[in-house]
C-alpha positions in Angstrom: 0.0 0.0 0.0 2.9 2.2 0.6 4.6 1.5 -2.4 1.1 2.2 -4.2 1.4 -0.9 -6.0 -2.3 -1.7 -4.5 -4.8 1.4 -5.1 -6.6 0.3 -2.2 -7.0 -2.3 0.7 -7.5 -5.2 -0.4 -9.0 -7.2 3.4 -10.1 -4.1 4.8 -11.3 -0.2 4.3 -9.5 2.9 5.0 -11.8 3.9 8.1 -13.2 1.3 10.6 -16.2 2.2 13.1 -15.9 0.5 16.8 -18.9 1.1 19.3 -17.6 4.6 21.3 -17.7 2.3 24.8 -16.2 -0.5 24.0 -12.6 -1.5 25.6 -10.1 -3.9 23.8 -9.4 -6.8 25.8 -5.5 -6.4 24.5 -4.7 -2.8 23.5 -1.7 -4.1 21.9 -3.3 -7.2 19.9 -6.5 -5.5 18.5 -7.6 -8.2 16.2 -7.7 -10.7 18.9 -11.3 -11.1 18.9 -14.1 -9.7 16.6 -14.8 -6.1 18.2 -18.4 -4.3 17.3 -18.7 -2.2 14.2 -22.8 -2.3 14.2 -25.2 -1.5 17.0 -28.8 -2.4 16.5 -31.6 0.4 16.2 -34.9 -0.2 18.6 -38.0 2.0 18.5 -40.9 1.7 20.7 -44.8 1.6 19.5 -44.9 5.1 19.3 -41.7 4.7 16.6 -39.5 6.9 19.2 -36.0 5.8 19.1 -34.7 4.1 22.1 -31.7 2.8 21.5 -28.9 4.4 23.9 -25.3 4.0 22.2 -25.6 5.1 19.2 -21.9 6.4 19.2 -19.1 5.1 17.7 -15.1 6.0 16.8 -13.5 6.0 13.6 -10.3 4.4 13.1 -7.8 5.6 10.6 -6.1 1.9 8.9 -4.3 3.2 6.9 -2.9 6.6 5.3 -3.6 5.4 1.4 -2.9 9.0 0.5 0.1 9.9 1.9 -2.0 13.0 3.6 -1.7 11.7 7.6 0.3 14.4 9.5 1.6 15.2 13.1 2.9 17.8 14.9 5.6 15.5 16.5 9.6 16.9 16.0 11.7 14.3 14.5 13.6 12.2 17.5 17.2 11.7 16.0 19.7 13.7 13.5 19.0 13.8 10.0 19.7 11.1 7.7 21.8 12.4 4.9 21.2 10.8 1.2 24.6 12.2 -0.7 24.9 11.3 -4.8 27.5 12.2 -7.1 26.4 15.1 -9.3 27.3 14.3 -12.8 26.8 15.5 -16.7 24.1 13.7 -18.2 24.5 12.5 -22.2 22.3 11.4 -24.6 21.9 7.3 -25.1 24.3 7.3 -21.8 23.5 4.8 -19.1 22.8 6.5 -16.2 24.3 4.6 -12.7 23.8 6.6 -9.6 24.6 5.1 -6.6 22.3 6.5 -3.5 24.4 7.1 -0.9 24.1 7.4 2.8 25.7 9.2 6.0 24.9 8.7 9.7 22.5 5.2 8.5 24.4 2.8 11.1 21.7 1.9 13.5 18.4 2.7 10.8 16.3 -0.2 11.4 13.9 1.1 8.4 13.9 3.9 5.7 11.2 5.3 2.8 12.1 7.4 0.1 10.4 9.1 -2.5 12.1 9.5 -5.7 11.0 11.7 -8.4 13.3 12.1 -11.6 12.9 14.1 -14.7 11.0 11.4 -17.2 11.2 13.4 -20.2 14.9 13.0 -19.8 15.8 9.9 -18.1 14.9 6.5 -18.9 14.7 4.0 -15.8 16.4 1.0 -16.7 17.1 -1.5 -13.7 17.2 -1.0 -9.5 20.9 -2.5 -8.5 22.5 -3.7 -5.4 25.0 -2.2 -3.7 26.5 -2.5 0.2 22.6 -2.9 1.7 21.8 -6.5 2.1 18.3 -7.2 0.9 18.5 -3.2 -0.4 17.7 -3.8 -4.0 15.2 -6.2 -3.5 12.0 -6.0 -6.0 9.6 -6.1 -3.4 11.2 -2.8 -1.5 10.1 -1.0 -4.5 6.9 0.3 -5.7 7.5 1.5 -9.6 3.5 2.1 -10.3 4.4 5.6 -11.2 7.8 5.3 -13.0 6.9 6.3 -16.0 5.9 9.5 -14.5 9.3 10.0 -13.0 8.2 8.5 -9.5 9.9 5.9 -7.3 8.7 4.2 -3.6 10.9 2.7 -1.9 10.7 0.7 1.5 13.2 -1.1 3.4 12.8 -2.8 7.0 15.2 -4.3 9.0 14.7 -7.9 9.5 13.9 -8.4 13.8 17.6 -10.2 15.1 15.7 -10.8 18.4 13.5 -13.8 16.6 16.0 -16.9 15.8 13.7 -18.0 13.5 14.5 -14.8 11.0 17.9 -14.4 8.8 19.9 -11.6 10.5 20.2 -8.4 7.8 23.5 -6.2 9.3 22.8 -2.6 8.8 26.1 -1.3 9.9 27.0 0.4 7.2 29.9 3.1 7.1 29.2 6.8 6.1 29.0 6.9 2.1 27.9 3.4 1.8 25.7 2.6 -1.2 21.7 1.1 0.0 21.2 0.6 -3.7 21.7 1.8 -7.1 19.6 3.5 -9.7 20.1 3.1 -13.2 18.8 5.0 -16.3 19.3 5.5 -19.7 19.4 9.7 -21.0 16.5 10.3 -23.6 17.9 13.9 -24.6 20.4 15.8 -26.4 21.3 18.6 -24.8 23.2 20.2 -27.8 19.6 20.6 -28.7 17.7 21.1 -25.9 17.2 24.3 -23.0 17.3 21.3 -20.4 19.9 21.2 -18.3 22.3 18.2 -17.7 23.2 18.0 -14.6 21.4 15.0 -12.7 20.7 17.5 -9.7 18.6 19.0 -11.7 17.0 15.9 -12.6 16.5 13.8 -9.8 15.1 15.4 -6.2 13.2 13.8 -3.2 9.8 14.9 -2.7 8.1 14.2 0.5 4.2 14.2 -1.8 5.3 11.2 -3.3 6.2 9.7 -0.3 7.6 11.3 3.2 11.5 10.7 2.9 11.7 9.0 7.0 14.2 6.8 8.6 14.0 4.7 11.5 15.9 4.0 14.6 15.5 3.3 18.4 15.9 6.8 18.9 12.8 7.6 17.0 11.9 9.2 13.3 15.0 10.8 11.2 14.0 13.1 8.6 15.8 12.4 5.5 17.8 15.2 3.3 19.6 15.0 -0.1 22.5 16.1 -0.8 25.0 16.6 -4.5 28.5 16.6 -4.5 31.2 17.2 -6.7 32.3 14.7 -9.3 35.3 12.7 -7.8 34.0 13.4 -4.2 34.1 10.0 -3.1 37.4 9.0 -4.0 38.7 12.0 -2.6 36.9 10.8 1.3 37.9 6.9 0.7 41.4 7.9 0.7 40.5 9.4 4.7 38.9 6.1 5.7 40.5 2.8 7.4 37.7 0.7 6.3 37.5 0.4 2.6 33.7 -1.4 2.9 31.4 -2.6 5.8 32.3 -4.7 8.0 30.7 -8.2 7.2 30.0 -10.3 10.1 28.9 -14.3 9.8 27.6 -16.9 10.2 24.7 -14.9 11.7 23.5 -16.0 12.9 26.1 -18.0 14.9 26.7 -21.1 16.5 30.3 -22.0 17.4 32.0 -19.5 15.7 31.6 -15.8 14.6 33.9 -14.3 12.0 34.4 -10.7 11.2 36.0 -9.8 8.3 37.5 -6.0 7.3 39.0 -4.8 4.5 41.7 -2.6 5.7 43.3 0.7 3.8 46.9 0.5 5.3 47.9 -1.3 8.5 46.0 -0.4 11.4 45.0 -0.9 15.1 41.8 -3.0 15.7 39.8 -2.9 18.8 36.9 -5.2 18.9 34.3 -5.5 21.7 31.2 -8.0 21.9 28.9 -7.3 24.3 24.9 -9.0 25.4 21.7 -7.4 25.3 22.2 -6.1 28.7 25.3 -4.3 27.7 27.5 -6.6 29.5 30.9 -6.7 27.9 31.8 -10.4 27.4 34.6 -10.0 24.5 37.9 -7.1 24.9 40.3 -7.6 22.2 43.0 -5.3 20.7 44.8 -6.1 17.7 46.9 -4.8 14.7 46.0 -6.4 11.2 47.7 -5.3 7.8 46.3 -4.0 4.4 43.7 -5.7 2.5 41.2 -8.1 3.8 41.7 -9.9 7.2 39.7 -12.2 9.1 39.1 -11.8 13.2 37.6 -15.4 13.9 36.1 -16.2 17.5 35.9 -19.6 18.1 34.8 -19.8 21.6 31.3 -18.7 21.6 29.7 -22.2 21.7 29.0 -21.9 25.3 27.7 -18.2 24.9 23.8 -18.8 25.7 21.3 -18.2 22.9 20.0 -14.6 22.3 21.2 -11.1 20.8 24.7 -10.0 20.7 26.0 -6.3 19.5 29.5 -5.5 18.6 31.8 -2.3 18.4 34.9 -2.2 16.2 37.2 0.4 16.1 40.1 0.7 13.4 42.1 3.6 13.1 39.3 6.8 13.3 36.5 4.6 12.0 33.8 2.8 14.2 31.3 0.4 13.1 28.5 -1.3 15.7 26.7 -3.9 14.4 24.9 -6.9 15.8 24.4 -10.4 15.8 22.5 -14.1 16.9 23.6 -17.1 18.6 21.7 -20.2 18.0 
């Protein structure tokens, strides 16, 4: 419904009346019995109406329209979505890799995406450093040919064993996914300009740009830079990619393995849900990619672990399952 690949709901309506005095038995579980959406009309012989509770409240499902507001301040910083400006030319495939800063503990994100459709083409949704980021069904391209793009991506829930385990811990200027498009215009002849920030913009109409944490809602912003920008900041980073951590989740074993700049100091901590630190090591690995492997976490007991690693000036947390 978000993604607007459904015009409406399919098992239900947008507004759903319940009896004004009637009390869920579980607030938090409202479907878990059938509550009353009718109340029968008596009269007497003289065709006076009786009946007593004739009121009722209306319950918003869902906002189909994108129009539901509040007056609520965002909780956490802004989430920053940073692309490469570039030129745009004619019969040129277009690959723009959407960027993020500050994105390391986003449990969820939606973006609206609106791009100039007289000039650009959309061709294929790639995947980048976001497991799961690129995935069709994250992706609501109803309105493409208008220039319009949904996008929705949820974090999988690492406290139920029974789900896969999705890291989010992605460094600053990590890609969730990549849009590609092929250029319909030649600017030689046209009063268009080609410039993809001139192109491609989010728009809160289409759908309100949000991200999602613990500490609340993150508004999302975009921002273009420079050609060359991001080779210019890799050469100031330790870690040349995210940290990948597996299995995960974990049984015996948990590896973790980096891909290291130049030589560097690593400190890595494991800790359990209640903070406790269990793990406190402090190492120096070379270029390229290494390996830390723990092999003496078969007697950790089962449940949700986090992790902090430190190399050189850049942190990653992350977290992960033991089986």
């Amino acid at each position: 419904m978000i993604l607007e690949d459904w015009p409406e709901f399919p098992d239900n309506t947008s507004w759903r009346f319940v009896i004004d005095d009637y009390e869920f038995p579980d607030p938090l579980n409202p479907w878990l019995e059938e509550f009353p959406e009718s109340s029968k009309v008596h009269f007497n012989s003289n065709s006076v109406l009786i009946t007593e509770n004739l009121n009722f409240k209306g319950i918003k499902i869902g906002d189909v329209n994108c129009s539901a507001e509040n007056d609520l301040p965002p909780q956490g910083p802004e989430i920053i979505v940073v692309i490469e400006d570039k030129d745009v030319v004619k019969d040129e495939i277009v690959k723009v890799p959407v960027r993020v800063e500050g994105f390391s503990t986003m449990e969820a994100y939606q973006l609206g995406i609106e791009f100039n459709s007289t000039v650009l083409e959309q061709q294929a949704i790639n995947a980048k450093d976001l497991n799961r980021g690129a995935d069709p069904g994250n992706f609501g391209l109803t309105d493409v040919d208008d220039g319009k793009i949904r996008t929705v991506w949820l974090h999988n829930d690492a406290s139920d064993l029974n789900n896969t385990v999705i890291d989010t811990s992605l460094v600053d200027n990590s890609a969730l996914f990549e849009l590609e498009f092929k250029a319909k215009v030649d600017f030689t002849r046209s009063s268009s300009s080609s410039k993809l920030s001139d192109l491609l913009r989010l728009n809160d109409e289409i759908l309100a740009n949000r991200a999602y944490s613990e500490k609340g809602e993150h508004h999302i912003k975009l921002k273009f830079v420079e050609p060359g920008y991001f080779e210019k900041v890799a050469k100031l980073n330790t870690l040349l990619s995210p940290i990948k951590c597996y299995p995960n989740p974990a049984k015996s074993e948990i590896n973790f393995q980096l891909n290291l700049r130049q030589e560097s100091n690593i400190h890595l901590q494991i800790f359990d849900s209640l903070g406790k630190l269990l793990s406190d090591k402090e190492m120096t690995l070379s270029s390229g990619v290494q390996t830390i492997n723990m092999e003496n976490i078969a007697d950790w007991s089962k449940g949700l672990y986090f992790y902090t690693l430190t190399a050189g000036e850049d942190v990653e947390t992350g977290k992960f399952v033991k089986q």
